[in-house]
PQR file of N, CA, C, O and H, with PARSE charges and radii, in Angstrom:
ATOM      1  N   UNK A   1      95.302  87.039  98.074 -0.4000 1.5000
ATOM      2  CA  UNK A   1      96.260  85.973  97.841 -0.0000 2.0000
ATOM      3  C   UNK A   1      97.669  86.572  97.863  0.5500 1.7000
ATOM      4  O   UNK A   1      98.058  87.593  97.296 -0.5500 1.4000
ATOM      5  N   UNK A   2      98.340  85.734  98.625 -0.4000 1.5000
ATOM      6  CA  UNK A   2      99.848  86.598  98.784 -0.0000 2.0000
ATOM      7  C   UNK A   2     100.971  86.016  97.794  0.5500 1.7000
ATOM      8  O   UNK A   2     101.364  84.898  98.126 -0.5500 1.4000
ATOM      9  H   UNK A   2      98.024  84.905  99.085  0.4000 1.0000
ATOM     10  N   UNK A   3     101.492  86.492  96.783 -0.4000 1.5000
ATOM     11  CA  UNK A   3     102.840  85.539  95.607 -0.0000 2.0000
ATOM     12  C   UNK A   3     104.024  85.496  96.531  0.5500 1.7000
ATOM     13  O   UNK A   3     104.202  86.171  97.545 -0.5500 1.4000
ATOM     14  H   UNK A   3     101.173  87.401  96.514  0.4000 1.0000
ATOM     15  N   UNK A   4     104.577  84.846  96.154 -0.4000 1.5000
ATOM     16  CA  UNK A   4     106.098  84.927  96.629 -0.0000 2.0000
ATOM     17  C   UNK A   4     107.022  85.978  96.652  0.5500 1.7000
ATOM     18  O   UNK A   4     107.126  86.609  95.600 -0.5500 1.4000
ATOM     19  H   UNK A   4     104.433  84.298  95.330  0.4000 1.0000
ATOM     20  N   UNK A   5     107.809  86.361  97.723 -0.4000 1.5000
ATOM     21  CA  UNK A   5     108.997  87.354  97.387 -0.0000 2.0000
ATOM     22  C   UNK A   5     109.405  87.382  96.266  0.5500 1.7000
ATOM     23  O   UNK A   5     109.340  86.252  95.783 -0.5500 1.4000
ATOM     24  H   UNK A   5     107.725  85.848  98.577  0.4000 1.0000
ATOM     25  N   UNK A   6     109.913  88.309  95.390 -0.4000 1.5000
ATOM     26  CA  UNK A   6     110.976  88.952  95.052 -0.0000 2.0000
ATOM     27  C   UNK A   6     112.414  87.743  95.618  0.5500 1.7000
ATOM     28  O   UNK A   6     112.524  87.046  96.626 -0.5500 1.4000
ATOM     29  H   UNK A   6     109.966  89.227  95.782  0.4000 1.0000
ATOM     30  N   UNK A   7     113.320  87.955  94.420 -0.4000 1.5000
ATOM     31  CA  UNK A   7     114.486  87.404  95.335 -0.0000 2.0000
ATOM     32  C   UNK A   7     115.290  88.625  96.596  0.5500 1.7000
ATOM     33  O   UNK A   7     115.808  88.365  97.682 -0.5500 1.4000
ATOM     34  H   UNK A   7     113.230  88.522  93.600  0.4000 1.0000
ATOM     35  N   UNK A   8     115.096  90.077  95.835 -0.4000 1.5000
ATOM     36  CA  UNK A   8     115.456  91.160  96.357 -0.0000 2.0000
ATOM     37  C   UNK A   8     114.862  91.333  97.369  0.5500 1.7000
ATOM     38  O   UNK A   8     115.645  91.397  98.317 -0.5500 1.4000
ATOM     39  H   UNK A   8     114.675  90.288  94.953  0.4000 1.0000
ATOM     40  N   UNK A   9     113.340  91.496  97.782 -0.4000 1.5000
ATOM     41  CA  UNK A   9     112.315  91.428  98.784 -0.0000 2.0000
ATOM     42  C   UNK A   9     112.929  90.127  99.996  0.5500 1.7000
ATOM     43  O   UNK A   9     112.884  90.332 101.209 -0.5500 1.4000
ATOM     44  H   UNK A   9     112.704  91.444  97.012  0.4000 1.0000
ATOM     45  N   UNK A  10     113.535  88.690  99.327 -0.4000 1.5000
ATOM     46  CA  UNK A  10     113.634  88.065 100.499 -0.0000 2.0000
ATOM     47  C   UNK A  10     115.125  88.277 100.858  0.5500 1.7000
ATOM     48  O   UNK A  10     115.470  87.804 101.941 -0.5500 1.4000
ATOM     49  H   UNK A  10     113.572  88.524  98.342  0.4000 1.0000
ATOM     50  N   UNK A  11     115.578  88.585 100.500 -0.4000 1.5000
ATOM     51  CA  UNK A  11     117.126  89.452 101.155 -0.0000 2.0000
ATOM     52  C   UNK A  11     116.802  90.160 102.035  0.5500 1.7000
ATOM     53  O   UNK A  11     116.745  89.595 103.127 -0.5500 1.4000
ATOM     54  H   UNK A  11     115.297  88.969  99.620  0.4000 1.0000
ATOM     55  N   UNK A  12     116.496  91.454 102.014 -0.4000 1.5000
ATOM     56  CA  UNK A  12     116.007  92.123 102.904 -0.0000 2.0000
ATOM     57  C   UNK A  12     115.388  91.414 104.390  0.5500 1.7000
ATOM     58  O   UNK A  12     115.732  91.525 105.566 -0.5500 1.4000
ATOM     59  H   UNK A  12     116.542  91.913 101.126  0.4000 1.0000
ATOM     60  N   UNK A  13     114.415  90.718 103.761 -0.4000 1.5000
ATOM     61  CA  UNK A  13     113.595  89.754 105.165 -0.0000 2.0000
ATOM     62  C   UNK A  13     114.415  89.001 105.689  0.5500 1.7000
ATOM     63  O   UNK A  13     114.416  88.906 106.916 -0.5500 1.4000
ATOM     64  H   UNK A  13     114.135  90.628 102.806  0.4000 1.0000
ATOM     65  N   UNK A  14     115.511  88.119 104.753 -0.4000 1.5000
ATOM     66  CA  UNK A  14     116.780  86.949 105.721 -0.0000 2.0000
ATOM     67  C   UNK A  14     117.399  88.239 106.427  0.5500 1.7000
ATOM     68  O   UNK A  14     117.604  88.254 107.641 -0.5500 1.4000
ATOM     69  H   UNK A  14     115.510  88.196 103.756  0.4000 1.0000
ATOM     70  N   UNK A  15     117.732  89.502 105.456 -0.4000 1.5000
ATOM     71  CA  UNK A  15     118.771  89.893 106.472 -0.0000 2.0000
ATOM     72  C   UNK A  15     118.192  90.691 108.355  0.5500 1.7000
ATOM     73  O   UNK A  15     118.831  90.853 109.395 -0.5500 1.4000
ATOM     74  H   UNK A  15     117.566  89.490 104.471  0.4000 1.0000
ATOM     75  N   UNK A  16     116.471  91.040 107.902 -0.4000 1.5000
ATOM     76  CA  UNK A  16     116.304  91.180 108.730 -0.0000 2.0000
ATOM     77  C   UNK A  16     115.758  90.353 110.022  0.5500 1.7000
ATOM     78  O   UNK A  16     115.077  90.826 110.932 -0.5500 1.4000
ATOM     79  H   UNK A  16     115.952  90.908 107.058  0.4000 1.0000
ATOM     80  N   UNK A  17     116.110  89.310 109.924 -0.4000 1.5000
ATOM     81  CA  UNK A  17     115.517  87.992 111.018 -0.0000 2.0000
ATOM     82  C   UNK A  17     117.179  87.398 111.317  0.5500 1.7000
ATOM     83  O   UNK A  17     117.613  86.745 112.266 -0.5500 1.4000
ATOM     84  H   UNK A  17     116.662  88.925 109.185  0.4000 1.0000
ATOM     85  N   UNK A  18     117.928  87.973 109.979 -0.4000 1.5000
ATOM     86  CA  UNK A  18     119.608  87.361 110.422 -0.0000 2.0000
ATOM     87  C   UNK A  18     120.145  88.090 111.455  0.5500 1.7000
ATOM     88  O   UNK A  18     120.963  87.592 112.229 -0.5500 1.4000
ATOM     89  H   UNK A  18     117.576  88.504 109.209  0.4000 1.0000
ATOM     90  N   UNK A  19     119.686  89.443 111.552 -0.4000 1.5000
ATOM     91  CA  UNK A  19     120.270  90.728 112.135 -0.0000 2.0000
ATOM     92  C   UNK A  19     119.888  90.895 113.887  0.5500 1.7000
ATOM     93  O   UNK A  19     120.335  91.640 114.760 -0.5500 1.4000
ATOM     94  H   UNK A  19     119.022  89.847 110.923  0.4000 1.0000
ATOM     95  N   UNK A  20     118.594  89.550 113.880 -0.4000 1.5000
ATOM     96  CA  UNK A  20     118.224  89.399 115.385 -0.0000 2.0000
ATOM     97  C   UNK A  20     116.935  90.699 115.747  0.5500 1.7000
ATOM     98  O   UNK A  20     116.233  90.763 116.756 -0.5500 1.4000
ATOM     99  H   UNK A  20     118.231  88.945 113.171  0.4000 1.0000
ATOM    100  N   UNK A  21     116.942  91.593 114.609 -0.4000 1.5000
ATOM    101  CA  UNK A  21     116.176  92.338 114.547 -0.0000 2.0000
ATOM    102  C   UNK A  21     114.439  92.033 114.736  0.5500 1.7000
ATOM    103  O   UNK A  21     113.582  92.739 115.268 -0.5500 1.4000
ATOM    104  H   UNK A  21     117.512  91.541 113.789  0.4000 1.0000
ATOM    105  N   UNK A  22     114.343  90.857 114.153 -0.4000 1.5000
ATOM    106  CA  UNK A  22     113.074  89.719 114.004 -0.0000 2.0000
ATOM    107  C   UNK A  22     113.471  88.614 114.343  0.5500 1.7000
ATOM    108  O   UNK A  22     114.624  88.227 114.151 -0.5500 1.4000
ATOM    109  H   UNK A  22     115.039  90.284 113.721  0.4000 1.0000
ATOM    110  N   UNK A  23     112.357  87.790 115.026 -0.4000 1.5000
ATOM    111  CA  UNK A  23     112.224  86.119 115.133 -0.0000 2.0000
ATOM    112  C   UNK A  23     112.494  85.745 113.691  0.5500 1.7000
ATOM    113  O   UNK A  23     113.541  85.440 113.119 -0.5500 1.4000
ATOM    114  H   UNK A  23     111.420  88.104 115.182  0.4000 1.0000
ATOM    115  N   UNK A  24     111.056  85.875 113.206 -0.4000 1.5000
ATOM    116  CA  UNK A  24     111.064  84.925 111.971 -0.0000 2.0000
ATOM    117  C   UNK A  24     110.241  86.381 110.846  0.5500 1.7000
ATOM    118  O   UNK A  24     110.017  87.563 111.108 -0.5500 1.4000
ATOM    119  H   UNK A  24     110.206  86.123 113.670  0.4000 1.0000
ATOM    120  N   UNK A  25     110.008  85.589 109.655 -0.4000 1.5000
ATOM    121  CA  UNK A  25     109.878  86.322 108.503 -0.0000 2.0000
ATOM    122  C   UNK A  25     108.038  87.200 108.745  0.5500 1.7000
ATOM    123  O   UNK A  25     107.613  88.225 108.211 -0.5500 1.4000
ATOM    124  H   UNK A  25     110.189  84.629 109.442  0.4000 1.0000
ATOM    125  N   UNK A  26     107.358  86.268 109.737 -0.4000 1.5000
ATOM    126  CA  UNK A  26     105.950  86.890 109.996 -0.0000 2.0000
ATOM    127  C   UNK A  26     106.339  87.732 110.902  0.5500 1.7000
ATOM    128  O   UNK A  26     105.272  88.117 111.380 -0.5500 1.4000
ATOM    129  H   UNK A  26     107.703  85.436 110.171  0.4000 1.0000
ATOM    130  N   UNK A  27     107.170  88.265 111.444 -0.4000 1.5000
ATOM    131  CA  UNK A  27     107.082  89.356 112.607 -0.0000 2.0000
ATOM    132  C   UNK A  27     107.686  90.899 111.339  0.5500 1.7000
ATOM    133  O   UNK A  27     107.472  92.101 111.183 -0.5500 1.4000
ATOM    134  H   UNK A  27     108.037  87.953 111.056  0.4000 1.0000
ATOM    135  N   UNK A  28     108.500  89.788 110.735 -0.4000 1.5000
ATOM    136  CA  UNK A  28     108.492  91.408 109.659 -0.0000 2.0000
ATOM    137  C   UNK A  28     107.611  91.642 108.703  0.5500 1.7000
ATOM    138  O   UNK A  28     107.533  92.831 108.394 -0.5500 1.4000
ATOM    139  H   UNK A  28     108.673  88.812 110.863  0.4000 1.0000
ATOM    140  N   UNK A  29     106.949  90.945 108.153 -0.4000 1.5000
ATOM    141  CA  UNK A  29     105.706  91.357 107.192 -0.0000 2.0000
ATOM    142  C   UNK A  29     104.840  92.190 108.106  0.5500 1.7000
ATOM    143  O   UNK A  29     104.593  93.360 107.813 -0.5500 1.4000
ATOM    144  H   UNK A  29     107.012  89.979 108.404  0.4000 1.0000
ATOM    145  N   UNK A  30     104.200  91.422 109.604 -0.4000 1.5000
ATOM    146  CA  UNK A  30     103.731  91.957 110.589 -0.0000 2.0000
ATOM    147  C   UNK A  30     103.992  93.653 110.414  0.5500 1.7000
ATOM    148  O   UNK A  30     103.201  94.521 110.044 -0.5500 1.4000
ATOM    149  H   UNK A  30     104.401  90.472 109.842  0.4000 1.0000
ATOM    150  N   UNK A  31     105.434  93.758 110.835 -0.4000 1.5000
ATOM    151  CA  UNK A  31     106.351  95.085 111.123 -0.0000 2.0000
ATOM    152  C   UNK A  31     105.709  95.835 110.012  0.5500 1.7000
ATOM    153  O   UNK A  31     105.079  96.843 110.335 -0.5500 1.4000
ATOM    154  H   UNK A  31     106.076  93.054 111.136  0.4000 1.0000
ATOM    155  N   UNK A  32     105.754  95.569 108.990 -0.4000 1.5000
ATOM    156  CA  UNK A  32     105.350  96.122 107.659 -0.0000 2.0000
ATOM    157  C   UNK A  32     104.493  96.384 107.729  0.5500 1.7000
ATOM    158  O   UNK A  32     104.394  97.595 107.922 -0.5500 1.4000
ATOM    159  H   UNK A  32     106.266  94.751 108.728  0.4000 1.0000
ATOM    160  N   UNK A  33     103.117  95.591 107.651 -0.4000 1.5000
ATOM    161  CA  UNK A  33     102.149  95.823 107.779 -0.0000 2.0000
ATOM    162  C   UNK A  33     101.527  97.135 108.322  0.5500 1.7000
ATOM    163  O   UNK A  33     100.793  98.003 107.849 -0.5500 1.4000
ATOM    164  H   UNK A  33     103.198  94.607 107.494  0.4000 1.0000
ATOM    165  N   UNK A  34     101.863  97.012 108.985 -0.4000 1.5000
ATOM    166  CA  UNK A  34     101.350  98.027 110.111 -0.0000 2.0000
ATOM    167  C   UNK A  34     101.753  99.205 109.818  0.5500 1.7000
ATOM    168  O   UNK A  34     100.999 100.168 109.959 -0.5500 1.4000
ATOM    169  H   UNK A  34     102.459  96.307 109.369  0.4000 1.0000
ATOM    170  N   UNK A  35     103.314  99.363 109.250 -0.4000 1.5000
ATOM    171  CA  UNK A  35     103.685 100.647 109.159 -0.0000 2.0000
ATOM    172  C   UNK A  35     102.917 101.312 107.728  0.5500 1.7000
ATOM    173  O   UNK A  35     102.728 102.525 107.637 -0.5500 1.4000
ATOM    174  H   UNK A  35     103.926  98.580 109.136  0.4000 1.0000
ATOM    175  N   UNK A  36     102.605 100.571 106.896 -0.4000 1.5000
ATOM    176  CA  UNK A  36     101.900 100.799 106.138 -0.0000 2.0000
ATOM    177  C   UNK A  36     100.562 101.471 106.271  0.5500 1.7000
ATOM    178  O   UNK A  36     100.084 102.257 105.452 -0.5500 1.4000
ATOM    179  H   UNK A  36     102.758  99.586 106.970  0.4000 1.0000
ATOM    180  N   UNK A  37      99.858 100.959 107.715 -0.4000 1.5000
ATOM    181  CA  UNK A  37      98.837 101.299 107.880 -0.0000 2.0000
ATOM    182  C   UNK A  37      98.778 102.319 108.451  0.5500 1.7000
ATOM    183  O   UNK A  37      97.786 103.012 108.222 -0.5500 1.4000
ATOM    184  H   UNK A  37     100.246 100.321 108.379  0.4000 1.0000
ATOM    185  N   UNK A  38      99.886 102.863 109.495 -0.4000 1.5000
ATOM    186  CA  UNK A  38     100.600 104.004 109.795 -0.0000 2.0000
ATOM    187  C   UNK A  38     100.487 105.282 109.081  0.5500 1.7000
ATOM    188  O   UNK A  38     100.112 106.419 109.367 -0.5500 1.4000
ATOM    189  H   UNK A  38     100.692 102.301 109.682  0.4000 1.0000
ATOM    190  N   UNK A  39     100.993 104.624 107.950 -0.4000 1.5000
ATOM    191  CA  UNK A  39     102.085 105.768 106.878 -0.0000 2.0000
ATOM    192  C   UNK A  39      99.898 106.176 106.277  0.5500 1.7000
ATOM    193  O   UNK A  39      99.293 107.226 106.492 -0.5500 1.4000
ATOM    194  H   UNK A  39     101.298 103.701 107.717  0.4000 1.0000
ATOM    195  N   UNK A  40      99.423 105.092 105.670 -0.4000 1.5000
ATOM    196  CA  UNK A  40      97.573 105.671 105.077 -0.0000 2.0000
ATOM    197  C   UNK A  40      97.154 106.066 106.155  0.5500 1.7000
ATOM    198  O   UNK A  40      96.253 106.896 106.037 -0.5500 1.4000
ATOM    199  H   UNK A  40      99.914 104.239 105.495  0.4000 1.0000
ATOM    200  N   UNK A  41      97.575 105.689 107.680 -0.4000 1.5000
ATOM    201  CA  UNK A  41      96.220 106.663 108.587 -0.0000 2.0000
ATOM    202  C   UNK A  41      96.802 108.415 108.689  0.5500 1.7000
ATOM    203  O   UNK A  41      96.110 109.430 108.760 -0.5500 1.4000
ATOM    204  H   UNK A  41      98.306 105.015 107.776  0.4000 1.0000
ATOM    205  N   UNK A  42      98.147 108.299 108.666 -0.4000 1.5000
ATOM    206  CA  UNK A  42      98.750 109.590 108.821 -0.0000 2.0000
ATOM    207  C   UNK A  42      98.363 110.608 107.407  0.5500 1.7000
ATOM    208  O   UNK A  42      98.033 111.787 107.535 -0.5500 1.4000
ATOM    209  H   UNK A  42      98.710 107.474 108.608  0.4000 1.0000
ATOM    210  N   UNK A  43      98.451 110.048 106.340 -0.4000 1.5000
ATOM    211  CA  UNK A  43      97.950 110.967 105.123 -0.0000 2.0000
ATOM    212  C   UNK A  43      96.520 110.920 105.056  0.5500 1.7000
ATOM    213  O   UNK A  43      96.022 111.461 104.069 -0.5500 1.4000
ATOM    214  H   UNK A  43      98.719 109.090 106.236  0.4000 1.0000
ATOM    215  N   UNK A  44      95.585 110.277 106.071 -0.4000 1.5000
ATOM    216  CA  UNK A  44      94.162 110.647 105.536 -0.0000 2.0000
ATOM    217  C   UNK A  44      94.139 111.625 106.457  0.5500 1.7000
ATOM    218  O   UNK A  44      93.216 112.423 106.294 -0.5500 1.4000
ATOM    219  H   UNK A  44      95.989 109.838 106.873  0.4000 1.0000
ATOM    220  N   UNK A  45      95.025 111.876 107.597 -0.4000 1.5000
ATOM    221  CA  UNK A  45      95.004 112.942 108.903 -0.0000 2.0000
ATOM    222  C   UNK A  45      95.272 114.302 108.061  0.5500 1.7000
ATOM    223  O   UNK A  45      94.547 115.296 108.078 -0.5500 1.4000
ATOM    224  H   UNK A  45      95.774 111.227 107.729  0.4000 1.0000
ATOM    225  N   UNK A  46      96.743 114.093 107.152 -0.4000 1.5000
ATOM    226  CA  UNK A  46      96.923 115.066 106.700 -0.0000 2.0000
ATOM    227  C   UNK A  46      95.919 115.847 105.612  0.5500 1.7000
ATOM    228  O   UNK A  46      95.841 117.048 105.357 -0.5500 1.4000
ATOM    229  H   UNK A  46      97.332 113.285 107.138  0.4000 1.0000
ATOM    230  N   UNK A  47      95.347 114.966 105.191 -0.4000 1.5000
ATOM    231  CA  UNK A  47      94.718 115.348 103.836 -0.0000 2.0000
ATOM    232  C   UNK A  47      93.229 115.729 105.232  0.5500 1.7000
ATOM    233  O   UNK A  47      93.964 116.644 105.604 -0.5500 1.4000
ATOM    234  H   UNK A  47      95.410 113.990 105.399  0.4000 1.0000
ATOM    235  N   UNK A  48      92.331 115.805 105.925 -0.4000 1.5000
ATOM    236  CA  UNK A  48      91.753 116.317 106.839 -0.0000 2.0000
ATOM    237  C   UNK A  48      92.392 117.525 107.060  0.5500 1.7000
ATOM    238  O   UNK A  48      92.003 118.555 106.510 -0.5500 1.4000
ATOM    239  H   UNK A  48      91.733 115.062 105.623  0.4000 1.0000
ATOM    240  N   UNK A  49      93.182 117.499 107.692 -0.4000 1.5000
ATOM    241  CA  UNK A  49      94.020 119.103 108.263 -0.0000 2.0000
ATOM    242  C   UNK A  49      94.208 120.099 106.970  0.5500 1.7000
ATOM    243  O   UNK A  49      94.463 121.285 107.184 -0.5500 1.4000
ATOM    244  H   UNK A  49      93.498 116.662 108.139  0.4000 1.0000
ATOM    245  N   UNK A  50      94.095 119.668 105.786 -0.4000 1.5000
ATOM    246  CA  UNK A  50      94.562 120.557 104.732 -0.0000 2.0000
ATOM    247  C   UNK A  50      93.051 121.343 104.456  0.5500 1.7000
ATOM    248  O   UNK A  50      92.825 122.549 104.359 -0.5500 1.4000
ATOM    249  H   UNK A  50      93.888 118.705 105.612  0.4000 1.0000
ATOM    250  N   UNK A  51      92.035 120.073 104.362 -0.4000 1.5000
ATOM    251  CA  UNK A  51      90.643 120.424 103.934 -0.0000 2.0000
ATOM    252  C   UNK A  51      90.372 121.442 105.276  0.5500 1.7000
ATOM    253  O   UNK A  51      90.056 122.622 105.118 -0.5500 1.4000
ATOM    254  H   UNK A  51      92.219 119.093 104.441  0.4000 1.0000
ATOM    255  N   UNK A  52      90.508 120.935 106.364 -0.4000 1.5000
ATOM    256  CA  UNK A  52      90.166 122.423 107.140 -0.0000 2.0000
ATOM    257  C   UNK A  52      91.058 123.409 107.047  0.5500 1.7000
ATOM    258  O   UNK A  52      90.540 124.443 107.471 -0.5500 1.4000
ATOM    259  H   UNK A  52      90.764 119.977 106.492  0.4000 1.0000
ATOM    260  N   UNK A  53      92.547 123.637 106.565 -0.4000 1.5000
ATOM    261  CA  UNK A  53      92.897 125.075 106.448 -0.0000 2.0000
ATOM    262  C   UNK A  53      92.089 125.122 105.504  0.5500 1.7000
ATOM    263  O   UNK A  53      91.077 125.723 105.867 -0.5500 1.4000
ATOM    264  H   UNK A  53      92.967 122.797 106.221  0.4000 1.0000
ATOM    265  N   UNK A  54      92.045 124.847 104.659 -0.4000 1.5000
ATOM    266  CA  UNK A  54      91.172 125.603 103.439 -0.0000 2.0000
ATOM    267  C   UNK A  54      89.925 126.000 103.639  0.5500 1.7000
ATOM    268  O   UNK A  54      89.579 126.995 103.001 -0.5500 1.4000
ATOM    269  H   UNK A  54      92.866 124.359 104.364  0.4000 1.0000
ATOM    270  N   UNK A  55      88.864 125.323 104.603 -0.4000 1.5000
ATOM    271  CA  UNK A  55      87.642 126.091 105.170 -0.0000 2.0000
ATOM    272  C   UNK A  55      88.066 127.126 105.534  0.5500 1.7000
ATOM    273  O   UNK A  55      87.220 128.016 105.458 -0.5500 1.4000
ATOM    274  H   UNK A  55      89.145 124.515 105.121  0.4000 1.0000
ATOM    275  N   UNK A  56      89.607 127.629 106.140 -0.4000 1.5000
ATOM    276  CA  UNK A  56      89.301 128.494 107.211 -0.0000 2.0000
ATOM    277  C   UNK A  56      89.715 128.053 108.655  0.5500 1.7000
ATOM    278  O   UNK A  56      90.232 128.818 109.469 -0.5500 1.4000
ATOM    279  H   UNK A  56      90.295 126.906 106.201  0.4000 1.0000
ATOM    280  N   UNK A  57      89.442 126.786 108.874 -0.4000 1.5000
ATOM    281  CA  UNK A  57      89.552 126.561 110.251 -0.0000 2.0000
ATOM    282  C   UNK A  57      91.188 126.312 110.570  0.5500 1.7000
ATOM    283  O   UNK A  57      91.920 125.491 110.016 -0.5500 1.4000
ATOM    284  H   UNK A  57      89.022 126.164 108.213  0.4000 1.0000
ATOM    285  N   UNK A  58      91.607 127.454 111.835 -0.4000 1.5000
ATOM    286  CA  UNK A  58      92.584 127.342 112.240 -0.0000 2.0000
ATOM    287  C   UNK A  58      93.314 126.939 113.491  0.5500 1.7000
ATOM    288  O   UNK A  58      92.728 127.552 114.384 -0.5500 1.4000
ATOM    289  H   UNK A  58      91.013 128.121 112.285  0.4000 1.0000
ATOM    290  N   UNK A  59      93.773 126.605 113.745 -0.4000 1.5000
ATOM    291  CA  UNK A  59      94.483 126.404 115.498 -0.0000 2.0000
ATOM    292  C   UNK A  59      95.594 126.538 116.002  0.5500 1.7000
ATOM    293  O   UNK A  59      96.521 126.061 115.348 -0.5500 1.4000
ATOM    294  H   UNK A  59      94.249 126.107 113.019  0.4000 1.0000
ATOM    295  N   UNK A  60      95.871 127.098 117.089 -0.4000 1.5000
ATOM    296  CA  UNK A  60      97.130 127.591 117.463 -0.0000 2.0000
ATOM    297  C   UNK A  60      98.049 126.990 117.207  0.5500 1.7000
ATOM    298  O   UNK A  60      97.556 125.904 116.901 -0.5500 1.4000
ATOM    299  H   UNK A  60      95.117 127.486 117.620  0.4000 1.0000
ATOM    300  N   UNK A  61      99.525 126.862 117.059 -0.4000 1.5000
ATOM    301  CA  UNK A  61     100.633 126.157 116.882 -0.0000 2.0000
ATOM    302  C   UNK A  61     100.783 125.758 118.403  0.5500 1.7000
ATOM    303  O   UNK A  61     101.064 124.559 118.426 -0.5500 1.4000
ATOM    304  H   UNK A  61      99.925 127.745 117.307  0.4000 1.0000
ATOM    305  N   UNK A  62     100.723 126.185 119.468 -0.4000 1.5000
ATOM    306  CA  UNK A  62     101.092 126.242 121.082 -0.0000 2.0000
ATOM    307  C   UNK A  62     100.374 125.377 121.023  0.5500 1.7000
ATOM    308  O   UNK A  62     100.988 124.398 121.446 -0.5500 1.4000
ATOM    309  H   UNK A  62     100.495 127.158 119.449  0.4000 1.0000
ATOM    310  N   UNK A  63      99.033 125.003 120.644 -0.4000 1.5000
ATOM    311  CA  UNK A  63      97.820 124.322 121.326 -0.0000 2.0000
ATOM    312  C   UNK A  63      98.150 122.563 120.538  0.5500 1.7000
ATOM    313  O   UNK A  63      97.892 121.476 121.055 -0.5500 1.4000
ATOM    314  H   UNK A  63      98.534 125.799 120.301  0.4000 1.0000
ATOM    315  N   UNK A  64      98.654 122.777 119.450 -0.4000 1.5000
ATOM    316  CA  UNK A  64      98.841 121.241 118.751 -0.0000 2.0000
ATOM    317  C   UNK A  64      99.672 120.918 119.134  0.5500 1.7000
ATOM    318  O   UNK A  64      99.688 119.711 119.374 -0.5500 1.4000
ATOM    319  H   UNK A  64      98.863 123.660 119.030  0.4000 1.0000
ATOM    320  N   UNK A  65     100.638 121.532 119.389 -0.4000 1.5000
ATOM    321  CA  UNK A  65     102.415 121.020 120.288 -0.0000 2.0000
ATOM    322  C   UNK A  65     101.857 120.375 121.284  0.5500 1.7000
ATOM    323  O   UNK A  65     102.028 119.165 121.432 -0.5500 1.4000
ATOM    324  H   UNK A  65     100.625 122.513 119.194  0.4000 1.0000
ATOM    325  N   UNK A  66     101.042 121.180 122.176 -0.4000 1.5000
ATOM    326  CA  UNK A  66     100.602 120.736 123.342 -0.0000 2.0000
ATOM    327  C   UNK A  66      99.790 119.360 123.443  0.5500 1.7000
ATOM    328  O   UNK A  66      99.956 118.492 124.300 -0.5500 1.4000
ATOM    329  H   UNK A  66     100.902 122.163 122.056  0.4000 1.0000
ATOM    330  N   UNK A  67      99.159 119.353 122.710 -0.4000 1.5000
ATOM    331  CA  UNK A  67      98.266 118.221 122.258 -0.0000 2.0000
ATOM    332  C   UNK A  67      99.223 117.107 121.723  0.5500 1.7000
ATOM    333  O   UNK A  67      98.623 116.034 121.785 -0.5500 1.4000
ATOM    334  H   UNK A  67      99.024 120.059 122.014  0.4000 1.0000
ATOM    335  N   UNK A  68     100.189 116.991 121.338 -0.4000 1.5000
ATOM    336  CA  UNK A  68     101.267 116.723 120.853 -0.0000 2.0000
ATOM    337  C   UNK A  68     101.891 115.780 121.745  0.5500 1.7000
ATOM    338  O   UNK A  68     101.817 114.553 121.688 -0.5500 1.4000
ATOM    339  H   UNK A  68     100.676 117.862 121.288  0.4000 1.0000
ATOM    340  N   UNK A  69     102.489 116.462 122.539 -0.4000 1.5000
ATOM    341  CA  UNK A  69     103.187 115.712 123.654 -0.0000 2.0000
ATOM    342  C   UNK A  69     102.520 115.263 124.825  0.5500 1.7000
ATOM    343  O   UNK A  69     103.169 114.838 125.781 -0.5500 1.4000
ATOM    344  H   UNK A  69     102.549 117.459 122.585  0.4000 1.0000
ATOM    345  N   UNK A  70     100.917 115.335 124.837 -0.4000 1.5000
ATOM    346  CA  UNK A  70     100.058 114.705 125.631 -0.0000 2.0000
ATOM    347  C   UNK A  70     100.013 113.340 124.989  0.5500 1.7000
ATOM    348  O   UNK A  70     100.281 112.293 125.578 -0.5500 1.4000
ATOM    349  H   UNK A  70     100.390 115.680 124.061  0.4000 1.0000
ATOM    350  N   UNK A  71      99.756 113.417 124.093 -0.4000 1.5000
ATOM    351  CA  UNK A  71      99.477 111.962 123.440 -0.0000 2.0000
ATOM    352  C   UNK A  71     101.090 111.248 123.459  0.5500 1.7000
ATOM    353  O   UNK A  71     101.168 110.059 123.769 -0.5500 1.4000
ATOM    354  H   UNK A  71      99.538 114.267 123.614  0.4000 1.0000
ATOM    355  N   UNK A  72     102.045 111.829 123.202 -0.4000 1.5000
ATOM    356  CA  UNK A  72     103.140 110.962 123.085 -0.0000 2.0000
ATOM    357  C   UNK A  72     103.898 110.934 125.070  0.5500 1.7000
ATOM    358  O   UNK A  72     104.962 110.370 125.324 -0.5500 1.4000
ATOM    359  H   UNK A  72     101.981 112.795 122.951  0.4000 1.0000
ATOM    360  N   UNK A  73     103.283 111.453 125.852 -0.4000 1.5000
ATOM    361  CA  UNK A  73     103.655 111.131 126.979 -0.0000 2.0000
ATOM    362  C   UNK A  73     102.452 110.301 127.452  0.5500 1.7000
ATOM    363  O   UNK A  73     102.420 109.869 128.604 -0.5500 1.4000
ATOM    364  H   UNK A  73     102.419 111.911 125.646  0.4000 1.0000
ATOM    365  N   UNK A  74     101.511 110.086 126.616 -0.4000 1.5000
ATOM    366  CA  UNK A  74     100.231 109.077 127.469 -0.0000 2.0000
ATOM    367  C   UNK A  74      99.990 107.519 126.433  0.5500 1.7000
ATOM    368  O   UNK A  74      99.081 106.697 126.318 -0.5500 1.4000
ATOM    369  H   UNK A  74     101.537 110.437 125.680  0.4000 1.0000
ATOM    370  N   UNK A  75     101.491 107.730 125.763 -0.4000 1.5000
ATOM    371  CA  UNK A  75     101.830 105.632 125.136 -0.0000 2.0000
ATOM    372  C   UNK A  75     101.944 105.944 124.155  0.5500 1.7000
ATOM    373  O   UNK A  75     102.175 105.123 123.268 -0.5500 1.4000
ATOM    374  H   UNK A  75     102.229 108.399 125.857  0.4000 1.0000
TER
END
């Protein structure tokens, strides 16, 4: 169940749909959304990568760069 903004929370949202930045107020919750889901998929990545340094398991710095800019030159 979703409550109502904040008066502070809907400032932010007028100013960002005032700013042309957004259509309307669902493209920024949308926006949100997501980055949220962003921000938890990136710390369960990190919290993975930590549990394998700590096994032990390591990988080149050259080889993740590389891997790196494959994925961000392929979308």
């Amino acid at each position: 169940m979703v409550h109502a903004l904040t008066s502070q929370q809907q400032a932010v949202v007028d100013a960002l749909v005032s700013s042309g930045r957004f259509s309307n107020e669902r493209d920024v919750l949308d926006e949100a959304l997501e980055l949220l889901r962003q921000r938890d998929d990136l710390r369960a990545r990190l919290e993975l990568g930590i549990e394998q340094l700590d096994r032990g398991e390591r990988h080149r710095a050259e080889d993740i760069f590389a891997e790196l800019r494959q994925r961000r030159s392929n979308g």
